[in-house]
C-alpha positions as CSV (number, residue, x, y, z in Angstrom):
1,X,-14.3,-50.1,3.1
2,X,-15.2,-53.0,0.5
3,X,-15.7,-56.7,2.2
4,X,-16.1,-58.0,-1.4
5,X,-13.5,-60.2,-2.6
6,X,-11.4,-59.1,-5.7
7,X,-9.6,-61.5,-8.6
8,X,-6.0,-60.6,-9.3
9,X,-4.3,-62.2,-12.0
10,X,-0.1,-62.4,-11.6
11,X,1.2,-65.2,-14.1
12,X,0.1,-68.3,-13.8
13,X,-1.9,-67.5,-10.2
14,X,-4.5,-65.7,-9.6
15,X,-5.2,-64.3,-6.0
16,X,-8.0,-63.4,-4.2
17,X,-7.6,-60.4,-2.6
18,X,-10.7,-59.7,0.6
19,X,-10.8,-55.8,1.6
20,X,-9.4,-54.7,-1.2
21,X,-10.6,-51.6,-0.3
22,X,-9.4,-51.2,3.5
23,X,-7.2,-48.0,3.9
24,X,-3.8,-49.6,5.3
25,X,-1.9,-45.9,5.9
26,X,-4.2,-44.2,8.1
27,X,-7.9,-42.8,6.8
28,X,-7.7,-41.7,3.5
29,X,-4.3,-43.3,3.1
30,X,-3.1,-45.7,0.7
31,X,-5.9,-48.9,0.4
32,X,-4.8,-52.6,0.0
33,X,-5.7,-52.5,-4.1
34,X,-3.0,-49.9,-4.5
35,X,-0.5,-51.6,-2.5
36,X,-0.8,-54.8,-4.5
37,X,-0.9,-52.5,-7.6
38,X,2.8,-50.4,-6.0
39,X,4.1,-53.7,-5.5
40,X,3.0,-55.3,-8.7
41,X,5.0,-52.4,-10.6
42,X,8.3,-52.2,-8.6
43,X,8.1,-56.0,-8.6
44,X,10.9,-55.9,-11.2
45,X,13.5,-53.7,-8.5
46,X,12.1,-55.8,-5.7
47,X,12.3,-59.3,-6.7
48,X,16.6,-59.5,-7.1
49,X,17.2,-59.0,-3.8
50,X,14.8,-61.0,-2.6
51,X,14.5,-64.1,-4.6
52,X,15.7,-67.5,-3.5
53,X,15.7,-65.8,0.2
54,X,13.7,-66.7,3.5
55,X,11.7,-63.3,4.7
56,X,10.8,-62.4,8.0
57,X,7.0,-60.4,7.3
58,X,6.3,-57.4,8.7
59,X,2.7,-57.1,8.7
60,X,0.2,-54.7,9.2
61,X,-3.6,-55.7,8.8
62,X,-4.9,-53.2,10.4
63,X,-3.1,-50.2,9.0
64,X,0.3,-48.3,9.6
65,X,0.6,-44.4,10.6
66,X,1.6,-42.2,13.0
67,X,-1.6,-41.7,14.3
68,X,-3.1,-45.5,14.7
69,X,-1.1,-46.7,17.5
70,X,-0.5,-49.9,15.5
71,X,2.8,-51.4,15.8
72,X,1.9,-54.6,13.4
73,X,3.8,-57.7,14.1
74,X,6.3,-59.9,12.4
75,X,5.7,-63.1,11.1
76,X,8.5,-65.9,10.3
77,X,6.1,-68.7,10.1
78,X,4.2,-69.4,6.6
79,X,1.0,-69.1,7.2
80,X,-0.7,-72.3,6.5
81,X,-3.5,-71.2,4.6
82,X,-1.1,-69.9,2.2
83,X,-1.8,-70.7,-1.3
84,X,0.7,-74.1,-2.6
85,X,2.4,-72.0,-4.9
86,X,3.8,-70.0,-1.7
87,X,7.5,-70.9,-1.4
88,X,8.0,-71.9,1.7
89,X,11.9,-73.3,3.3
90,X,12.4,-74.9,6.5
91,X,14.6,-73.2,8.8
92,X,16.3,-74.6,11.9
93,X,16.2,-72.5,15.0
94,X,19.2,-72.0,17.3
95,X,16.8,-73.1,19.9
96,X,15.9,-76.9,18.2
97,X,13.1,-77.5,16.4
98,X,12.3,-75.8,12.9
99,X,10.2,-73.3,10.7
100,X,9.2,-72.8,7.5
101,X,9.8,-69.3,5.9
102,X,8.1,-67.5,3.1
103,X,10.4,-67.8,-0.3
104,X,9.1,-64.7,-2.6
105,X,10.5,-65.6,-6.3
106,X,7.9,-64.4,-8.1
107,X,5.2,-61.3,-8.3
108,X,2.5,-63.9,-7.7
109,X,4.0,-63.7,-4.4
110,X,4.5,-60.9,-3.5
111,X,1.1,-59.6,-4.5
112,X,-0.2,-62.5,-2.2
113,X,2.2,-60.6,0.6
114,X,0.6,-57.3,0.2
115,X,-2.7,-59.1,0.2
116,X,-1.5,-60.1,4.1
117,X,-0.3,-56.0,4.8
118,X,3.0,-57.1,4.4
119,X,4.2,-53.8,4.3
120,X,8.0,-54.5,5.6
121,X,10.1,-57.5,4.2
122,X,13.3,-58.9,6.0
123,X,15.2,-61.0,3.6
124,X,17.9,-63.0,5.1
125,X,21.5,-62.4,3.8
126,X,21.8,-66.1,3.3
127,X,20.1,-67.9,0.0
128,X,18.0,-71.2,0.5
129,X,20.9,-73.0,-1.3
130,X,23.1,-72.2,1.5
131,X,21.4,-70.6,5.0
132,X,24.5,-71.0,6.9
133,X,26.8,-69.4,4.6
134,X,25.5,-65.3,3.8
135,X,26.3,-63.9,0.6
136,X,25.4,-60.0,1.3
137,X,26.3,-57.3,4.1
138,X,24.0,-54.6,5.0
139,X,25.3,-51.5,6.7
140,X,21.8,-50.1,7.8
141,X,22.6,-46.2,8.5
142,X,19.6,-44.4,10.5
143,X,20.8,-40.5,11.1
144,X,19.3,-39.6,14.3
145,X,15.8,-37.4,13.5
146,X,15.5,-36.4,9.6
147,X,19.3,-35.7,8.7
148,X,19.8,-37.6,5.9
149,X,22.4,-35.3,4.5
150,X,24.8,-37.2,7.4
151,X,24.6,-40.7,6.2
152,X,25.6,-39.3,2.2
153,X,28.9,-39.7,2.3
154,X,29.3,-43.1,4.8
155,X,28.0,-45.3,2.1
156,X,29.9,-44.0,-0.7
157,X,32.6,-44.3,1.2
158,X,32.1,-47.6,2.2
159,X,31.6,-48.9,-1.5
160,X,34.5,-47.0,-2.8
161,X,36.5,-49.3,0.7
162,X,34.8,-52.5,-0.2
163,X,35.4,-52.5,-4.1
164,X,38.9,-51.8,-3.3
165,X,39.1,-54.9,-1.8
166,X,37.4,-56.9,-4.8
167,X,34.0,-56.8,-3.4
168,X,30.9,-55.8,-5.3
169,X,29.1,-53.0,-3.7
170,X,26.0,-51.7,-4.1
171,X,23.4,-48.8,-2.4
């Protein structure tokens, strides 16, 4: 594994990425370079349903697989040595008090977030414009074991219902 620190340029920021090198999916797996390089090029499908949302980080900086017994841990807070061009919005919490959330608008970002083994991001349903008021549903269907074949027709079905009603779907 590489300690050196590597320059990547996204826009008008560039990033410097430590451990580029470190294997992130188990040994021989998939290293922190080519996750900033995946996300770099599906930034373009990524970024819409993102954008202008707060993200709760799932991170994993000491790797993900079956076999490493790592869990990771999620992260709502921006970190504060974030670079300033890290969106961040202040949250209120049911609870009192508040927190400021990572905003991803732009690749810069989200390269910075795979930089942090951000492998899993939450976005909220809400925007930043609005928190209280969410503009998207998510019917999350997770077939018990590996049949996928079950959950085909459920969100077809669903879209079919909810454009019937004058709602947009998507899937």
């Amino acid at each position: 594994m590489s300690t050196a620190t590597e320059s990547v340029r996204a826009g008008r920021h560039t990033l410097q990425v430590r451990n580029a090198g470190k294997e992130l999916f188990d040994e021989g797996g998939v290293t922190k370079r080519e996750l900033i390089e995946h996300y770099r090029r599906v930034a373009p499908a990524i970024l819409p349903h993102i954008r202008e949302r707060p993200l709760a980080l799932h991170r994993f900086p000491d790797g993900i697989g079956p076999d490493s017994g790592k869990d990771g841990f999620f992260q709502k807070q921006r970190p504060e040595h974030a670079p300033d061009w890290v969106r961040g919005v202040r949250v209120e919490r049911r609870q009192g008090g508040s927190l400021t959330m990572v905003v991803c608008d732009d690749t810069a970002t989200l390269l910075w977030l795979a930089d942090q083994a951000v492998i899993t991001l939450h976005p909220w349903l809400s925007r930043v414009g609005d928190l209280r008021r969410p503009d998207r549903m998510i019917f999350d269907l997770d077939p018990p074991g590996d049949d996928f074949a079950r959950c085909a027709g459920p969100p077809g079905m669903s879209g079919r219902s909810w454009r019937s009603c004058g709602s947009r779907a998507t899937s």
